[in-house]
Residue, then its C-alpha position, 0 to 999 in steps of 0.5 A: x500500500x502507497x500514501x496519497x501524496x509522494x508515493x512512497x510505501x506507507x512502510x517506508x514513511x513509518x520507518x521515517x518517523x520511528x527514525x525521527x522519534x528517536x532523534x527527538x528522544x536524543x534530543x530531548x535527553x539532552x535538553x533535559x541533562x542541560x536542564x538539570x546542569x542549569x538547575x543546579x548552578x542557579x541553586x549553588x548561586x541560590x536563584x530560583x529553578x522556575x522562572x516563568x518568564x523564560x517559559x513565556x520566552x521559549x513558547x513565543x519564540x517557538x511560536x514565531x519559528x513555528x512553520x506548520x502544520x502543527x498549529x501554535x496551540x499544539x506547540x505550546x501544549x507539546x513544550x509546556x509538558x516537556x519544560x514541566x518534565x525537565x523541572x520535574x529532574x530538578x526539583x518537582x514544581x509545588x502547586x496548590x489548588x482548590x481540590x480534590x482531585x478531578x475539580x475544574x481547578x485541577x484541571x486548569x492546573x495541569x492544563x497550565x503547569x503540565x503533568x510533571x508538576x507536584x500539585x497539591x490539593x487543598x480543601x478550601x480557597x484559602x487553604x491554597x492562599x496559606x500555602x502559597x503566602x506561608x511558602x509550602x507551595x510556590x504557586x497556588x492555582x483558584x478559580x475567580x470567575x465563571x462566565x455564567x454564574x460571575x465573580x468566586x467573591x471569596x477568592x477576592x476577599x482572600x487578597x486582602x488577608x494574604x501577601x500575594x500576587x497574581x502571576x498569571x490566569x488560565x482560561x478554561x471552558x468548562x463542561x459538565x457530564x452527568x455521570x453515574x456508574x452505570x451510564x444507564x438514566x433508568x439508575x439515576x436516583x438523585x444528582x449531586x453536584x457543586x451549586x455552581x455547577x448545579x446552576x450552570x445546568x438549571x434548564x437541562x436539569x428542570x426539562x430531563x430530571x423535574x422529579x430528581x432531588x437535587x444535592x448539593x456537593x462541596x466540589x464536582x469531584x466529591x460529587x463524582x465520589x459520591x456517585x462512585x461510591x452510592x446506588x442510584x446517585x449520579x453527578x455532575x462533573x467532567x470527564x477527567x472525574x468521570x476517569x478518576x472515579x470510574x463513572x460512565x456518561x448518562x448524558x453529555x455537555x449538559x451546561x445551559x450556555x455553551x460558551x461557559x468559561x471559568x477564569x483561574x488566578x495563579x498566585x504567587x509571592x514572588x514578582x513576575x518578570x515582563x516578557x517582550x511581546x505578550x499581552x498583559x493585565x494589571x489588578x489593582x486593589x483600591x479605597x477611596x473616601x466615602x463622599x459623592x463623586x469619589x469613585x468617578x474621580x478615581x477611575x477619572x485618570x484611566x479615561x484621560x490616559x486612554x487605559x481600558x478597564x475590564x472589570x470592577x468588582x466591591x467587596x466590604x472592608x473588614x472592620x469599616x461598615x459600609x466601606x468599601x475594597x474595589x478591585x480592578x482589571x485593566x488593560x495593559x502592564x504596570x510599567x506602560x506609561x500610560x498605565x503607570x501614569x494612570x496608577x500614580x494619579x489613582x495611588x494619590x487619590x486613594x486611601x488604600x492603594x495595592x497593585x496585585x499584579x501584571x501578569x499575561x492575559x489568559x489564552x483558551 
């Protein structure tokens, strides 16, 4: 038998690409050895072994080489699993993240950070947060936002007790399965599930399942426990849960907007160097005085120096009844001069002032 294309015998082209896998292997090898020689001289001169800029280095680079067919996506997707196994031989990268195991958290975690990578599973959000500020973990991985169902409030108030940055975002979509052990609709007792995950799926819950109890878990994953471990219970989870926990699909992507999206912080309480050539977004957290007119003076500097401000959010200040914490998104690093200028002028009119971050916007 012969391909469609050149004509040469299929067999012929297989021993091509199993020579090709073994030059790859070779070379792989050798980054990994050279890896390892670089970890330990950083470690004798006391530096750090992950320097997430030199990541957003390599992918941009190999981006700009990349020639084809293999798209962009793949290619970053490819080398974040490769750098993740090269600072595995170092030393494995710690990070914490909103768990059990099988969460959409974790699941933004290995999609970022790659499978060599130590993730560690913490209870709550601000479980990660200790972690992360008491240096158990370099990184923290928890949810802040979901397309359907807004702002993780608690996520938001935990920067205000915790001396931590954002270094980053990770956007994930997000669809849920309704799993059982079965996969037969006919076991399906009763659901349960996380309640935002419950209500991303209302309407397909109220048409296919009126007179099925609804239940309430602490995360998809226990959920997916449960259904695991009970007769007659089934869950709302994802596939990677339905794998972790042996379930079977009663019925597939069954969230009411399709275009559900769930966006992840990486905390961290180490700086994160700018990289040439990515796009960026700084949060800032800010208080002003309790008078009319406060706010619009506030945000007035980032109108006049043409600063566009993607999100606003309030959350009560502790101890201040009635005052208010604003967080703001805005396009755009600290360092552009726009930016910078537009922060000097809110810094002077506020009476708390706090920049979390500038870090690379999130790609799906």
């Amino acid at each position: 038998m012969t391909d469609n294309g050149c004509g040469t015998p299929i067999g012929e082209l297989r021993k091509t690409i199993d020579g090709i896998d073994r030059e790859l292997l070779e070379l792989l090898n050798r980054r990994a050895a050279l890896a390892v020689t670089i970890g330990e001289r950083k470690l004798a001169a006391g530096g750090e072994l992950y320097v997430p800029a030199r990541e957003q280095e390599i992918h941009l680079r190999l981006e700009e080489q990349n020639r084809g067919p293999l798209p962009n996506r793949a290619v970053r997707h490819i080398f974040r699993e490769v750098i993740s196994a090269c600072l595995a031989l170092e030393k494995p990268l710690q990070v914490a993240y909103l768990g059990p195991r099988g969460t959409f958290t974790h699941l933004a975690a290995r999609k970022f950070y790659g499978y060599s990578a130590e993730l560690k599973p913490a209870a709550g959000i601000r479980e990660v947060f200790d972690n992360v500020a008491r240096g158990r973990c370099a990184y923290g991985v928890v949810p802040v936002e979901n397309t359907t169902e807004g702002v993780v409030s608690h996520t938001l108030d935990m920067f205000l007790e915790h001396p931590v940055l954002i270094g980053g975002e990770i956007l994930l979509k997000i669809t849920h399965d309704l799993l059982n052990q079965s996969g037969d609709p006919t076991d399906v007792r009763r659901i349960h599930s996380h309640p935002q995950a419950i209500a991303q799926c209302r309407g397909y819950l109220e048409r296919a399942w009126p007179e099925i109890p609804l239940i309430e878990a602490a995360s998809t994953a226990r959920a997916a426990a449960i259904a695991a471990e009970e007769t007659g219970a089934a869950a709302i989870a994802n596939e990677y849960a339905a794998s972790l926990y042996g379930l079977r699909m009663v019925d597939g992507a069954i969230q009411d907007i399709n275009d559900n999206f769930t966006r992840f912080l990486i905390i961290t309480t180490r700086e994160t160097p700018r990289v040439a050539g990515e796009d960026y977004k700084t949060t800032v957290l800010f208080a002003g005085r309790d008078r009319a007119g406060a706010l619009f003076e506030l945000l007035q500097p980032f109108a006049d120096h043409d600063v566009n401000l993607t999100k606003i959010e309030s959350r009560p200040r502790r101890g201040e009844p009635w005052q208010y914490i604003f967080f703001l998104d805005l396009d755009g690093h600290r360092d552009d001069p726009p930016v910078a200028a537009a922060l000097a002028e809110l810094e002077t009119r506020s009476r708390f002032f706090k920049i979390v971050g500038s870090y690379v916007r999130g790609r799906l």
